[in-house]
TORPA-4810 file (N, C-alpha, C, O; in nm, 3 decimals):
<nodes>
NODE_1_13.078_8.736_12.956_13.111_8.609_13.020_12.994_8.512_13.008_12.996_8.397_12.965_X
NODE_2_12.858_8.605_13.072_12.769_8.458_13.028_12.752_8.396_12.863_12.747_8.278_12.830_X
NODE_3_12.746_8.525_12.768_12.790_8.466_12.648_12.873_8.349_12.622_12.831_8.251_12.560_X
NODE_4_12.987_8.359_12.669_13.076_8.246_12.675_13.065_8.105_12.705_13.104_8.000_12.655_X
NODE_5_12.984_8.148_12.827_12.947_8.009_12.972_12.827_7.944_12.825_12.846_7.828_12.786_X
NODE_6_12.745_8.005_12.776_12.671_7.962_12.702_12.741_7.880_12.572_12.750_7.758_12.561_X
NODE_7_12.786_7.980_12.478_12.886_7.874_12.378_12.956_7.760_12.442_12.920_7.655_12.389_X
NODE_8_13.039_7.742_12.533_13.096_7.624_12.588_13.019_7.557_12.612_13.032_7.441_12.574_X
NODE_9_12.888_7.599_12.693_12.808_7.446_12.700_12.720_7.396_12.575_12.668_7.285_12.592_X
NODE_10_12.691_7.471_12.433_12.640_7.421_12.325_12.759_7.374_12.229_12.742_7.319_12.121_X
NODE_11_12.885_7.406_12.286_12.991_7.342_12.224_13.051_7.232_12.269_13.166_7.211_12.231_X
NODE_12_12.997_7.157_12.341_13.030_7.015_12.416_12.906_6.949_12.359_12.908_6.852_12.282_X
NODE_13_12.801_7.008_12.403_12.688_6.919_12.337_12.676_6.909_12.162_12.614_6.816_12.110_X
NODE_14_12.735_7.005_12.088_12.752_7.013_11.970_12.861_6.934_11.918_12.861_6.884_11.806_X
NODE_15_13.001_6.919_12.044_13.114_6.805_11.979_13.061_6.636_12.038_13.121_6.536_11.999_X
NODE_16_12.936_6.629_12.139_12.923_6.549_12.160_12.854_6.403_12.065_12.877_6.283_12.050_X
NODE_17_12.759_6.510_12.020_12.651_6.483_11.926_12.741_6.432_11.797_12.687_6.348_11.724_X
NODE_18_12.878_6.478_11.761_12.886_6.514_11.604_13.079_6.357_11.676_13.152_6.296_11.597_X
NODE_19_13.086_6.353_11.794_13.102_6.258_11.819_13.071_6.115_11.784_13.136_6.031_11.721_X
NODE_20_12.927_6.111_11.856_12.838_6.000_11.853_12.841_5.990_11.704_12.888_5.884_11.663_X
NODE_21_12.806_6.068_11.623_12.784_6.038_11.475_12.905_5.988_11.385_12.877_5.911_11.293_X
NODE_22_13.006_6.016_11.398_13.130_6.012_11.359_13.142_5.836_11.421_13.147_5.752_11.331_X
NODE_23_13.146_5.799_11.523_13.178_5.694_11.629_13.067_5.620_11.627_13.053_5.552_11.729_X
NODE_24_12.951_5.606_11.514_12.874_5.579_11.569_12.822_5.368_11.605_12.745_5.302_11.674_X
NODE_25_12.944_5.347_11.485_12.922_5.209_11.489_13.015_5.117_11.613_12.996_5.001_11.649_X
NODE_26_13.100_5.199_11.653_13.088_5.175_11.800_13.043_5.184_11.905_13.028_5.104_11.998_X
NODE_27_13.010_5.330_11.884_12.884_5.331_12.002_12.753_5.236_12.010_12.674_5.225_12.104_X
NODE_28_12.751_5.174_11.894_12.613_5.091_11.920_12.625_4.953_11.969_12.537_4.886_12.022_X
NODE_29_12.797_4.905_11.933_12.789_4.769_11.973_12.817_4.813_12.146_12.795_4.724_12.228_X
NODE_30_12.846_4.900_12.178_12.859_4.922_12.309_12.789_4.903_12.415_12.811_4.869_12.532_X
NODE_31_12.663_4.942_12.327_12.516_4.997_12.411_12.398_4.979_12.402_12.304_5.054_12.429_X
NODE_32_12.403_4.839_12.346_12.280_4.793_12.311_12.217_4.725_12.423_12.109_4.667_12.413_X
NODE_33_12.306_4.733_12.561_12.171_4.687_12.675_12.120_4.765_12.736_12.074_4.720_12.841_X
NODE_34_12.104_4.874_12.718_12.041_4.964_12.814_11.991_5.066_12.730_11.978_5.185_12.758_X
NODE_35_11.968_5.019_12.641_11.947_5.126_12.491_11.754_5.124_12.536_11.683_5.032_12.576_X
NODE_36_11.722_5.273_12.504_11.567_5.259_12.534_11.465_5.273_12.432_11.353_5.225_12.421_X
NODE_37_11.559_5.384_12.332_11.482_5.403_12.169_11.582_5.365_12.076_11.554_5.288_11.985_X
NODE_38_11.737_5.428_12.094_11.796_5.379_11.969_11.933_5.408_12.045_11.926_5.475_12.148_X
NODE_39_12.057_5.363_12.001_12.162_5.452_12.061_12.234_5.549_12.016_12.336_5.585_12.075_X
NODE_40_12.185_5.615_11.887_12.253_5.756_11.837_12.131_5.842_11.920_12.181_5.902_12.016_X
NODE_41_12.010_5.860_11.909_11.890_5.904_12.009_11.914_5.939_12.123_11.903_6.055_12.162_X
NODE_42_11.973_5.787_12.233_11.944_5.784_12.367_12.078_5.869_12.406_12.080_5.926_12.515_X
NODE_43_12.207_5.880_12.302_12.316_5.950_12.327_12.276_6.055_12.356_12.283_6.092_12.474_X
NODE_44_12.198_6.172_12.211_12.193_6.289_12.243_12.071_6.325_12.336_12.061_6.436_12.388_X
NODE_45_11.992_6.239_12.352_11.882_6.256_12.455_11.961_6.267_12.644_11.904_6.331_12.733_X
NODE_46_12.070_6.205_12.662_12.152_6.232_12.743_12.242_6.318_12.765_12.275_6.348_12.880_X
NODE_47_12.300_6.377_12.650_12.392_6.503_12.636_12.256_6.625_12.674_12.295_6.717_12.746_X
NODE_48_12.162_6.629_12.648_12.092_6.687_12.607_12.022_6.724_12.741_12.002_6.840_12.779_X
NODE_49_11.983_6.595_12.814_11.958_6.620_12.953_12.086_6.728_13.016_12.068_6.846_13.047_X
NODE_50_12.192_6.668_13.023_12.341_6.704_13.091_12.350_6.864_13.053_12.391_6.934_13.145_X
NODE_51_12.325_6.917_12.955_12.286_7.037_12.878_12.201_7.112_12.982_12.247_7.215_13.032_X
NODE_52_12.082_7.070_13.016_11.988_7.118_13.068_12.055_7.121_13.208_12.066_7.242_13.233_X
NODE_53_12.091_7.072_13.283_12.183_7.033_13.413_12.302_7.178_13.387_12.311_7.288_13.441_X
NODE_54_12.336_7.147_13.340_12.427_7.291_13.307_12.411_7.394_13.326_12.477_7.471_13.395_X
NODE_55_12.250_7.420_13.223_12.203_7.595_13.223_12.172_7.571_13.381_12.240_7.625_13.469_X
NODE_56_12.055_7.479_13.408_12.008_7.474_13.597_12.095_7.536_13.667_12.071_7.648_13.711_X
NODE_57_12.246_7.454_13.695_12.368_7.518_13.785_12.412_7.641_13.733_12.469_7.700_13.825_X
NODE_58_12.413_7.721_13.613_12.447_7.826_13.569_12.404_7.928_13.615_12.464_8.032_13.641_X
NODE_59_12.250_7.890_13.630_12.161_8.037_13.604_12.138_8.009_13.781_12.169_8.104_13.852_X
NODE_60_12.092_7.900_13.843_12.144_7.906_13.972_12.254_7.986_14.027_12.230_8.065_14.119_X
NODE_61_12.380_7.973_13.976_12.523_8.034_14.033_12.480_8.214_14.016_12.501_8.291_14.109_X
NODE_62_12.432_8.252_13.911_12.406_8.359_13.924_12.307_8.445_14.036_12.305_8.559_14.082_X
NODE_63_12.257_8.368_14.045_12.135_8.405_14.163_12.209_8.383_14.298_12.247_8.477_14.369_X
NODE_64_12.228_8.242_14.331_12.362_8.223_14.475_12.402_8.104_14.460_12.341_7.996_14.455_X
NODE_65_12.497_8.129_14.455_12.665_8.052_14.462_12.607_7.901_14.561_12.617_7.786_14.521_X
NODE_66_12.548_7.942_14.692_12.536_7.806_14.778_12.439_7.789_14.737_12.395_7.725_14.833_X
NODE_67_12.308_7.795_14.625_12.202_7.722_14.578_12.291_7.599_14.475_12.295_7.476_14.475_X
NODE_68_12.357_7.712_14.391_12.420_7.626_14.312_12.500_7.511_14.311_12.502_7.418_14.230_X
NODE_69_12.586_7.539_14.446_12.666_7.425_14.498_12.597_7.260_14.601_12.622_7.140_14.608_X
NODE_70_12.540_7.321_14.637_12.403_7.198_14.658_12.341_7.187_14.531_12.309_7.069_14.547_X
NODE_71_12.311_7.205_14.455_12.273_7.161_14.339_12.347_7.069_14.260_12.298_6.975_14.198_X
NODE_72_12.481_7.106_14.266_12.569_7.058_14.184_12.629_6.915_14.223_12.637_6.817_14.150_X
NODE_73_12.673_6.930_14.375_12.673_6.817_14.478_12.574_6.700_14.445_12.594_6.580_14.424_X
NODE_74_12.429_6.797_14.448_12.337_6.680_14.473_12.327_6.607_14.351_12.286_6.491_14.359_X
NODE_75_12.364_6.662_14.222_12.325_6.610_14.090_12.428_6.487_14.072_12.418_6.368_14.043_X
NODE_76_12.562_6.601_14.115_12.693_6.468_14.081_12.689_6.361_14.145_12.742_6.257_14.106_X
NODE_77_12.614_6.376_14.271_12.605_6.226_14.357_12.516_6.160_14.284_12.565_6.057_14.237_X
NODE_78_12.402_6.180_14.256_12.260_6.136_14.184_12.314_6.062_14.058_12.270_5.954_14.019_X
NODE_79_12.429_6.141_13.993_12.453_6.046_13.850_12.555_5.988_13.856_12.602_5.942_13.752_X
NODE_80_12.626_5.970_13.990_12.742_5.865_14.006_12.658_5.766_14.051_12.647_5.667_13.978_X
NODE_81_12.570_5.768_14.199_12.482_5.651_14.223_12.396_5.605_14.109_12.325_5.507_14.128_X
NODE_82_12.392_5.676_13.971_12.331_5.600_13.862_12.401_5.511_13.782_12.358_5.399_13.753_X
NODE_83_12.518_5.562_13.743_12.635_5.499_13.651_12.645_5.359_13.775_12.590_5.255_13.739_X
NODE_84_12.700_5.360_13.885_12.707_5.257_13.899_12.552_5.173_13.954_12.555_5.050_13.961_X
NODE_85_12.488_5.210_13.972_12.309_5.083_13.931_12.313_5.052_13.790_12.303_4.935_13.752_X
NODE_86_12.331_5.178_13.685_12.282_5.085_13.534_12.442_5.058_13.509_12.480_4.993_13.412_X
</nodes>
């Protein structure tokens, strides 16, 4: 199972990435105000964070379930109060 939990999350960041590249001349007229190095970059530099957020709550859940769920809480609030500031 953690095998699994692992492929699914390098397989989102792997369709994300190959997304952005595919899409990419839309994605740029999209996102050129908040762009910080480039916007094929700042994409996977964000999947990439979100990636890392993943294993955190993962390997958390394994250890305890209510670390993880305050974790998870606190993150999803943290990047909804972000989406709507930027």
């Amino acid at each position: 199972m953690q095998k699994l939990l692992m492929w699914i999350g390098l397989g989102v960041l792997g369709g994300w990435i190959l997304a952005l590249l595919v899409n990419f001349t839309i994605y740029q007229e999209v996102s050129t105000y908040y762009m910080v190095i480039h916007p094929l970059l700042d994409g996977i530099i964000f999947m990439t964070v979100m990636f890392g957020a993943y294993l955190l709550v993962w390997r958390s859940y394994k250890k305890s379930v209510k670390t993880a769920t305050v974790q998870l809480g606190s993150l999803g609030l943290f990047f909804m109060v972000l989406a709507f500031i930027v």
